[in-house]
C-alpha positions as CSV (number, residue, x, y, z in Angstrom):
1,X,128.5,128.4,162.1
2,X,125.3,129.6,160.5
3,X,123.7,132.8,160.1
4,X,120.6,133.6,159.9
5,X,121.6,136.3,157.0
6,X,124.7,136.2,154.5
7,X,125.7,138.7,152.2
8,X,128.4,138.3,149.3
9,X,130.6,140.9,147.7
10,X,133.0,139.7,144.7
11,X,136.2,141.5,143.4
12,X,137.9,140.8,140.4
13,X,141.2,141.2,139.4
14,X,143.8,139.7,136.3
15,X,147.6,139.0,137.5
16,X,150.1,136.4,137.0
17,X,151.8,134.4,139.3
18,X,154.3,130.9,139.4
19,X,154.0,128.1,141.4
20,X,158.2,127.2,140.5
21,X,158.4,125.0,143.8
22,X,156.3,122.1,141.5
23,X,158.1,119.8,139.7
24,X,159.1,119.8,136.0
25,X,156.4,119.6,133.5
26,X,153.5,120.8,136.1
27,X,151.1,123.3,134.2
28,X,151.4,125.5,137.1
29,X,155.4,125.6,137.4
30,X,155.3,128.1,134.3
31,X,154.7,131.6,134.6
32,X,151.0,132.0,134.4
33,X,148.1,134.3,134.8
34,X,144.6,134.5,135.8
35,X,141.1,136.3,136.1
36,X,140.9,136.4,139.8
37,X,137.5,136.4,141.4
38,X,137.4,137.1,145.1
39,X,134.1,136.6,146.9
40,X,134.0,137.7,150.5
41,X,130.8,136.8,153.0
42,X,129.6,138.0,155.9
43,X,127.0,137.2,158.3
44,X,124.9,138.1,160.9
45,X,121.8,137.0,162.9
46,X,120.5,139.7,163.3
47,X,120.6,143.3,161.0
48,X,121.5,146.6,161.6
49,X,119.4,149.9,162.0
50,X,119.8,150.0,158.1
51,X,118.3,146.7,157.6
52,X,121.8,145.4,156.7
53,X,124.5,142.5,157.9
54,X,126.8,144.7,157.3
55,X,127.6,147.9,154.7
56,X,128.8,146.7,151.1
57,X,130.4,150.1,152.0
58,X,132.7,149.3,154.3
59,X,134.6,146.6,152.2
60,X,135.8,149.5,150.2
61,X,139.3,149.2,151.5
62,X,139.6,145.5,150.0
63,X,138.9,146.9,146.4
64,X,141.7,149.8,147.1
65,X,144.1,147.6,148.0
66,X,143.0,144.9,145.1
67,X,143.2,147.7,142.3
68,X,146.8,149.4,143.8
69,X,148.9,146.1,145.0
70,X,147.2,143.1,143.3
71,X,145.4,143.7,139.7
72,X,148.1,143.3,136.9
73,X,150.7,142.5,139.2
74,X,153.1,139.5,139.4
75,X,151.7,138.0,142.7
76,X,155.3,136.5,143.6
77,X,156.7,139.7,143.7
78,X,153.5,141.0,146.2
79,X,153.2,138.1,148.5
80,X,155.5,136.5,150.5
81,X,153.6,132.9,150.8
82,X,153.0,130.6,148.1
83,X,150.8,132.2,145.9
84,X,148.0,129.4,145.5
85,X,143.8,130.3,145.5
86,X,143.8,128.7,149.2
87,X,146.7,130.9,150.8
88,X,145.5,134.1,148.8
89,X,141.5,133.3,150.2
90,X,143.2,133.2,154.1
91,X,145.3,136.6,153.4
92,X,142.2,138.0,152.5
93,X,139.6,136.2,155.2
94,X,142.6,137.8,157.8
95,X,143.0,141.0,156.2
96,X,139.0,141.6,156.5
97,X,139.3,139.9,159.9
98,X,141.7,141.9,161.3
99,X,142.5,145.3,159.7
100,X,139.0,145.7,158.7
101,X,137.7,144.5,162.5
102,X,134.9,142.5,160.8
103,X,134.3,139.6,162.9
104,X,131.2,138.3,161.2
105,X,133.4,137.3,157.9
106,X,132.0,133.8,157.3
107,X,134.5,133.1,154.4
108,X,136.8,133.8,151.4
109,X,136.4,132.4,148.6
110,X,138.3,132.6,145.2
111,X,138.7,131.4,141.7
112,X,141.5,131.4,139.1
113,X,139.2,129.9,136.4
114,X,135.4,129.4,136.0
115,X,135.6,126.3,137.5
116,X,138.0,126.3,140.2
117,X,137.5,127.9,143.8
118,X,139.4,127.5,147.2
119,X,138.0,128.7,149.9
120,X,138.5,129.5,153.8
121,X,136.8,129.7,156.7
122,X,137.0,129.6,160.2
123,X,134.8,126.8,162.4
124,X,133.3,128.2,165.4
């Protein structure tokens, strides 16, 4: 679905992670870390009293929890899925989702390297 405004937020963080489920010689079976970028976007048809689709404000709790549990972190030892871009951009599409109550997230996105993303988002 489409809105007739978006809004993007992006948070950054550097940790390592290991993908040791791939077979020998993959690049990614080796201990490994990256410049996480997170991109979060929300929508709306219509804005608030403020004028906005929704408070940059209010994603506050994302960056808390990025800077205390994720950033310079061994991701295996944080999650309990398979660390890759796609199941980290769902754990953070239903954190914002759920613990956050934001229904109008549109989608996650994030990147390990300048020229990778995986995203997730929900059809309606």
């Amino acid at each position: 679905m489409f809105y007739n405004y978006e809004i993007t937020k992006e948070f950054h963080f550097s940790a390592s992670h290991q993908l040791d489920y791939l077979p020998e010689g993959h690049q990614c079976k080796r201990l490994h870390g990256h410049n996480y970028i997170v991109k979060v976007t929300l929508g709306s048809d219509e804005l608030n009293n403020d004028g906005f689709v929704t408070d940059f404000g209010l994603l506050k709790p994302i960056k808390v929890f990025i800077d205390d549990n994720l950033d310079h972190r061994h991701l295996n030892d944080v999650f309990d899925f398979k660390t890759t871009s796609e199941n980290i951009a769902k754990f953070f599409y239903d954190k914002i989702k759920n613990e956050l109550n934001m229904d109008n997230v549109v989608e996650v996105a994030v990147s390990e390297t300048p020229k990778t993303w995986a995203r997730y988002r929900e059809l309606r």
